[in-house]
N, C-alpha and C positions, 0 to 999 in steps of 0.2 A: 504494500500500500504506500502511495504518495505519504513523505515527510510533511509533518507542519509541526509550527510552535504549540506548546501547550493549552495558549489561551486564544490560538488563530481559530475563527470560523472558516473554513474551505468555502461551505456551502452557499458562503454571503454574498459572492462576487462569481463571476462565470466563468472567469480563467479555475477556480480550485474545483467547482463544480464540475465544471469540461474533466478534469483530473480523477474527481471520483466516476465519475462517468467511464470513462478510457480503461480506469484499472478494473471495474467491473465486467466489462465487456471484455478484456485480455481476458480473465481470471475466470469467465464462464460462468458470473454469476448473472448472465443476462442469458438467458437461450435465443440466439437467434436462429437456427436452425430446428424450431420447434414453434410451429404455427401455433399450437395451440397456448402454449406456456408462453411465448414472449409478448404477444400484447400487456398479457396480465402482469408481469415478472418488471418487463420496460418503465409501465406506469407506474407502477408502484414507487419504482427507484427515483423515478422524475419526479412523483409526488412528494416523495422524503425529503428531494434539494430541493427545493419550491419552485413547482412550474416546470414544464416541457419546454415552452418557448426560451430558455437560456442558453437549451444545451442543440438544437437541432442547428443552429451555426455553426457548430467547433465540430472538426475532424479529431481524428486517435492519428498517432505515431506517421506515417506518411501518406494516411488520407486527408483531402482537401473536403470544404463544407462545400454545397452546390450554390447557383446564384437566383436568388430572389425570381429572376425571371425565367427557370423554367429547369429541371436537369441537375444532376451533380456533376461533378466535376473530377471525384478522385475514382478508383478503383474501389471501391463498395459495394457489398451485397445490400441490393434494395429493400426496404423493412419488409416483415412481412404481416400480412392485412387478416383480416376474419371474411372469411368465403360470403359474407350477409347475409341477409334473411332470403334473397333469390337466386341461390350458384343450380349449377346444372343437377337435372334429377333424370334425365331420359335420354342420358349416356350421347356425349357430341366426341367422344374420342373415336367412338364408334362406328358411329352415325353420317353416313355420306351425305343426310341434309345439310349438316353444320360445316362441310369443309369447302368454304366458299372464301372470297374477300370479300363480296358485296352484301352486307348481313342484313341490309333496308328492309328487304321485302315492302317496299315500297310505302313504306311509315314516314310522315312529311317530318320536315326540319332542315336546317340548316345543312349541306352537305359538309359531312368532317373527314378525312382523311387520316388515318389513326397509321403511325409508322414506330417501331417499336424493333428495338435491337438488344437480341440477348447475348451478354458477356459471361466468361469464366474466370471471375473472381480472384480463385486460384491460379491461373497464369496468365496474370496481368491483363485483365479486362480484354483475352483473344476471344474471337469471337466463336459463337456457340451453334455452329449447322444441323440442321435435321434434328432441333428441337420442334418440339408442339405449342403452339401457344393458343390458347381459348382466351376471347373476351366475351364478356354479356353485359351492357345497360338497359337502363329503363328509354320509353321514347319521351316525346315532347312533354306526354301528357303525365309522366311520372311511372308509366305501368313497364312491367316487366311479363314477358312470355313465360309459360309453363305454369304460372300459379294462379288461383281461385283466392277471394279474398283480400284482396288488395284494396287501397286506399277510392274511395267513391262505388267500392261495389266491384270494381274490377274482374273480369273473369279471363285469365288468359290459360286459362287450359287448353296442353296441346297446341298450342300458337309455339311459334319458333322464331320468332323479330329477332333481330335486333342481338345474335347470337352468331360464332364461328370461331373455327376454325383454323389456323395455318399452320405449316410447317417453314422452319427458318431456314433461307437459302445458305449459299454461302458464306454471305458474312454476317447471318447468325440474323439475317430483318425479315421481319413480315408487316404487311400491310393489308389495311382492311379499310374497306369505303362503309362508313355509318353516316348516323346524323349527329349533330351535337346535342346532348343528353339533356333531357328534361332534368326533373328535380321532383320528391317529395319529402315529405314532415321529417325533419330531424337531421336528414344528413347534407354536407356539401355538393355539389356539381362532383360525378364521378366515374369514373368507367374500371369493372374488374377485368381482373386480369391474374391466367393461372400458367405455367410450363411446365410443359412434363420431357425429360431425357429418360429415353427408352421406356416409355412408357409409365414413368415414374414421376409422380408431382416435387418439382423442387422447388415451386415459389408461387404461393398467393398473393397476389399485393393489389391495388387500387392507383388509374391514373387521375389525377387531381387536374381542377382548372385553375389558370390565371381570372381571379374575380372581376377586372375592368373588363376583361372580352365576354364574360357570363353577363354577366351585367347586360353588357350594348346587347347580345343574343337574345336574351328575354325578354328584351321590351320591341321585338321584330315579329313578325309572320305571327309561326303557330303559337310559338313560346309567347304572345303580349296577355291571351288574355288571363294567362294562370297568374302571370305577371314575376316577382321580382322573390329567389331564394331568399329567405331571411338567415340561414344557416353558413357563416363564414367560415372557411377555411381554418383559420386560428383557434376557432373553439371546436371545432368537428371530431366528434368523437374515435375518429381514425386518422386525418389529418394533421390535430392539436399538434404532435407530438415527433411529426414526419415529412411536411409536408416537403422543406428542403429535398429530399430523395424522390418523392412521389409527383413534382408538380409540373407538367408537360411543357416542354416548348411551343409555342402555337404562332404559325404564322398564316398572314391569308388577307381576307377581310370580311365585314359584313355582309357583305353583297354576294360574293362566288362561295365563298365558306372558307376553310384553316384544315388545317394538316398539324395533329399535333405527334410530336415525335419526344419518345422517353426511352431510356436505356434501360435495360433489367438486369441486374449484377447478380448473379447467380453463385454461389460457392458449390463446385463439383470436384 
């Protein structure tokens, strides 16, 4: 464990924080190779220094923090996310409906162009081929395919929107034509996202948006008249704590749509 003076607080300022932070994660007392334990295990620890927001700036040993506007920057394994209350139930590994890039099925919104590149961690962020990558969001209106129940009554039983597919070429990218994702009660603007090497899941995680382009999105077309997410990013109960790693680059504009493009840092 990091040295300090007797009467030093660590936890007061963010440079000693980042340090309990750092020796934690060395020392494994963080799982981040365990979906289900490191949500829980992460927060905790974040809760003890006071606040998530101190530490998702500061890098460990010769990783860099990412930049505000979209992507990290060092060699890191991307956090990893809770599957939600909508992950896949009717097998898209499988399933030759899901292995598409164009996952619309012709659901109105904004057109997005989702480009995503998986890295090996372990030898310096090389890129990672003939992985599997699945995403699934909600549409405009906030609904998700496959489930009954949903917010306003929702019935998407057996519907398959807005769901796929790929396998990563050569330099470890896939790309999928969506729309830009609606929004409902509780959580930020979001797209999941899961990979499997050889057929083996190695990373759940969630792509996040930049709020100034949600923003202008929502108050357009289909997205005006549900109108404006009240759920920011900084307090997002998945985001709070990550969004540095999680949050897309996105370029474009209102009018033709954005291509948002994020790295997935894998550890194999």
């Amino acid at each position: 464990m990091p040295e300090w003076g007797y009467d030093e607080k660590p936890w007061a300022s963010k440079t000693g924080r980042a340090e309990i932070f750092c020796y934690l994660r060395e020392h494994k007392h963080m799982d981040y190779g365990n979906p289900k334990a490191r949500p829980t295990t992460r927060r905790s620890v974040l809760r003890t220094l006071g606040g998530a927001g101190a530490l998702v700036i500061v890098g460990c040993g010769s990783e860099r923090a990412g930049g505000t506007d979209g992507g990290p920057s060092g060699c890191s394994p991307i956090p990893d996310e809770t599957l939600g209350p909508y992950p896949d139930r009717l097998g898209m590994l499988t399933d030759p409906t899901y292995n598409r890039s164009d996952i619309t099925e012709g659901k109105p919104g904004l057109p997005l162009r989702v480009v995503l590149s998986v890295v090996n961690t372990s030898r310096a962020c090389a890129s990672v081929p003939n992985a599997q990558v699945i995403i699934w969001q909600c549409d405009a209106d906030g609904h998700y395919s496959e489930y009954a129940g949903q917010p306003g009554g929702f019935d998407g039983t057996n519907a398959t929107f807005l769901r796929g597919v790929q396998t990563t070429d050569g330099n470890g990218q896939v790309t999928f034509r969506t729309i830009y994702p609606g929004w409902y009660p509780g959580r930020a603007t979001h797209i999941h996202v899961e990979v499997y090497v050889n057929g083996v899941a190695k990373k759940v995680t969630q792509l996040a948006f930049p709020e100034t382009i949600t923003s202008a999105v929502y108050g357009t077309g289909v997205y005006a008249a549900k109108g404006q997410n009240p759920q920011p990013n900084a307090t997002d109960n998945v985001f709070a704590d990550s969004l540095q790693s999680e949050l897309a680059t996105l370029v474009g504009d209102i009018r033709s749509g954005y291509t948002a493009t994020l790295t997935l840092g894998i550890a194999l």
